[in-house]
Residue, then its C-alpha position, 0 to 999 in steps of 0.5 A: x558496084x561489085x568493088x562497092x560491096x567488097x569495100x562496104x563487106x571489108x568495112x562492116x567486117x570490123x565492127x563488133x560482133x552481133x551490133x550490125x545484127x546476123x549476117x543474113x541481114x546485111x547478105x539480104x543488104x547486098x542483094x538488094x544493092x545488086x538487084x537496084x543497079x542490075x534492074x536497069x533498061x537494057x538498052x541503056x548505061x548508068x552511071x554505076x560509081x553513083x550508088x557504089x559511092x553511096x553503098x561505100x558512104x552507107x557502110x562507113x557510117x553503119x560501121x561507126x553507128x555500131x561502133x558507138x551503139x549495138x541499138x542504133x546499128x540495129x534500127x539504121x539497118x532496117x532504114x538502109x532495107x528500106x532506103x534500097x527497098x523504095x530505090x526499087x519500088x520507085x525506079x520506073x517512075x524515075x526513068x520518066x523523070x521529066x515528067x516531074x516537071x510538069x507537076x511543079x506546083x504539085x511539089x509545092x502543095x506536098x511541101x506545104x502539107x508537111x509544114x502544116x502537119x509538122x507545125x500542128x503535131x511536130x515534136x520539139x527536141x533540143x529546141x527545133x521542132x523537126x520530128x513528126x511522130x508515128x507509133x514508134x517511127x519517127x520522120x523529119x519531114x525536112x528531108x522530103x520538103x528540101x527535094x521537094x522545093x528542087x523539083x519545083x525550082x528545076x521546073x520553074x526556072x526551065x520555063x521562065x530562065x531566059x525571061x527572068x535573066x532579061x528582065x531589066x533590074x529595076x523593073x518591079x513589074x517584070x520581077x515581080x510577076x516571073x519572080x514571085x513563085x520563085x521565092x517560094x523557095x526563100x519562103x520555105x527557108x524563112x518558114x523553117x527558120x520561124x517555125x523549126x528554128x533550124x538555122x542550118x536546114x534554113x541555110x541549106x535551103x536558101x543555098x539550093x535556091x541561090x545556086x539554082x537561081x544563079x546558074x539559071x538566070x546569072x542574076x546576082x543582084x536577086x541572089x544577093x537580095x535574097x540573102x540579105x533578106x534572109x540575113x536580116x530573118x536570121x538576125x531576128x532569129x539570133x535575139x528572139x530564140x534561146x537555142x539559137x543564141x545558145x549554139x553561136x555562143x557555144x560556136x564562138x567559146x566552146x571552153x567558156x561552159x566546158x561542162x555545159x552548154x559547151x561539153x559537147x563541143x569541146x569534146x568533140x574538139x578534144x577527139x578530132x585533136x586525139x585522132x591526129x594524122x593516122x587516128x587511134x584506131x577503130x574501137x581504140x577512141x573514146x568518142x563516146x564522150x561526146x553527146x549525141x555523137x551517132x547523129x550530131x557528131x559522127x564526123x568527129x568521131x571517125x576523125x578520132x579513130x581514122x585520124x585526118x587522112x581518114x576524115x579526108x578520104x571520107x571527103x573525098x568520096x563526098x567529092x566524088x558523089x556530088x561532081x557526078x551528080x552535076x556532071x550528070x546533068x551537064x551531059x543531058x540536052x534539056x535546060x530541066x535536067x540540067x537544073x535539077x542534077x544541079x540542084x539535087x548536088x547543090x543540095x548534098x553539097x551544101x549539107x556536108x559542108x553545113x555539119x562538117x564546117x559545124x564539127x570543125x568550128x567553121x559555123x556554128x553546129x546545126x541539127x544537118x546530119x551527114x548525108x549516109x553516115x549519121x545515124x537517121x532513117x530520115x536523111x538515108x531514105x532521102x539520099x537514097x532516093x536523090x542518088x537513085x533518081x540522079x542514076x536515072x538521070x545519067x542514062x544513056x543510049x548503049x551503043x551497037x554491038 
């Protein structure tokens, strides 16, 4: 963790002067780090490269953030003091983890409140209705739901696993009764897609579910009855909502409007060809030409001035993150620990692969930000708290002296 600050320290050290705000701030910033991994039972270990990966990933993205914008630098800092602020306030109740489980509707009904409240007082920016607005904060309740909906498979699938995975195929009984709750998750996805119109939250939801059910159960043939079902969701989706219709298009010919509908797009494009092998440089490129760059595109923008071995290191830190979160769970002894390390990776996971196939041109760009980097209080609360729940997770028995 130590290493972790020093790192995090040499990386704000380049930003510019005063847009990551007075030096006591990010001090305060580093003592909260400390005091997060150093408040820990002293009979136990945890695996400490969680919240140093996280710290590392933090800081990158708060360098570019104010590398782009002195304003938005100043508000993601407040979200990072509050992000380590609630790992603090909620780390009792993550060391008694399991008995998360045991309120596996409760997770439901919290899931169901925030859609309920986002559809009755939901702002729509951009086309998506993702934003509840309180005085001047603003929150995207999406980044709790998703949470949500993993601790409520990881506790499902624990009890009913050996049942589902032998009940016969084409028993409807059977599948429907053990079933039935669980596609409270493709639901959510399906609901999302309706009502937010937010194709890439969809898919990051339906492949959490998939992963889980997979690992759980090994049935393949509901894992591709849910995806074809949520195939056909999104085809409605594609000829029945303009935005939607307008990003595939954009996916599929960004220079078709280059001024347009596709300016964001191809700048973007333009800036990971300008950054190269090496990059131009912090503060040498010109990222700022791409709209929304801080939230939407700040993958793109990193590639420019750190070139491709930069946007690879950047990976290759998400790599490392997310296989000790799922090797975490394969070191407990529990089915429910194991599903829900699996399910807490699978979820960032499949969120970085989401944005950055999105920069890159693999899929069209959805509304995902990337996980500690883009600019959002939102997401930072919500992965701090996944990764400070996963190091209560790894916890194990010191040994004797």
């Amino acid at each position: 963790m130590a290493g972790a600050l020093a790192v995090a320290a040499l990386i704000l050290s380049f930003a510019p002067r005063g847009a990551i705000g007075p030096w006591w701030m990010l001090a305060l910033l580093a003592a909260l780090a400390v005091v997060w991994v150093l408040w820990q039972p002293p009979t136990s270990l945890r695996d400490d490269a969680l919240p140093a990966l996280a710290v590392v990933l933090a800081a990158l993205g708060l360098a570019m953030v104010a590398r782009l914008s002195p304003e938005l630098a100043e508000k993601q800092q407040l979200w990072l003091l509050v992000s380590l602020g609630l790992a603090l306030v909620f780390a009792p109740a993550f060391t008694n983890f399991r008995r998360f489980a045991a309120y596996k509707y409760l997770w439901v009904i919290a899931s169901l409140v925030l859609f309920v409240l986002l559809l009755a007082f939901g702002e729509q920016i951009n086309g998506a209705r993702l934003w509840i607005r309180l005085g001047p904060i603003q929150y995207e309740p999406i980044e709790l739901i998703k949470l949500f909906i993993v601790f409520f498979l990881a506790a499902y699938l624990a009890e009913m696993a050996d049942v589902i995975a032998n009940a016969r195929p084409w028993s409807l009984h059977a599948n429907l009764k053990y079933l039935g709750p669980l596609f409270i998750g493709w639901g959510a996805s399906m609901a999302i897609l309706v009502v937010q119109r937010d194709l890439g939250m969809a898919t990051l939801l339906l492949a959490t579910f998939a992963t889980l059910l997979f690992v759980a159960t090994r049935r393949l043939d509901i894992v591709l009855f849910g995806a074809a079902l949520f195939a056909l969701g999104a085809y409605w989706a594609v000829h029945h909502y303009p935005y939607v219709q307008t990003r595939i298009a954009v996916w599929r010919n960004p220079f078709h409007d280059p001024l347009g509908a596709g300016y964001q797009s191809s700048q973007a494009y333009f800036a990971l060809g300008a950054g190269g092998l090496f990059g131009s440089g912090y503060r040498l490129g010109h990222p700022e030409f791409i709209p929304d760059v801080a939230t939407d595109y700040v993958y793109a923008a990193f590639s420019e001035e750190f070139g491709l071995l930069g946007a690879l290191v950047v990976l290759a830190i998400f790599l490392g993150l997310i296989r000790r979160i799922a090797a975490t769970g394969l070191e407990q002894p529990d089915l429910y620990t194991k599903l829900l390390a699996t399910g807490l990776a699978a979820t960032l996971g499949f969120q970085v692969v989401i944005i950055v196939g999105g920069v890159i041109g693999l899929f069209p760009l959805t509304g995902i930000t990337l996980p500690f980097m883009s600019y959002g209080g939102s997401s930072l609360v919500a992965n701090f708290l996944l990764v400070a729940l996963v190091w209560a997770m790894s916890a194990r028995p010191r040994a004797p002296a």
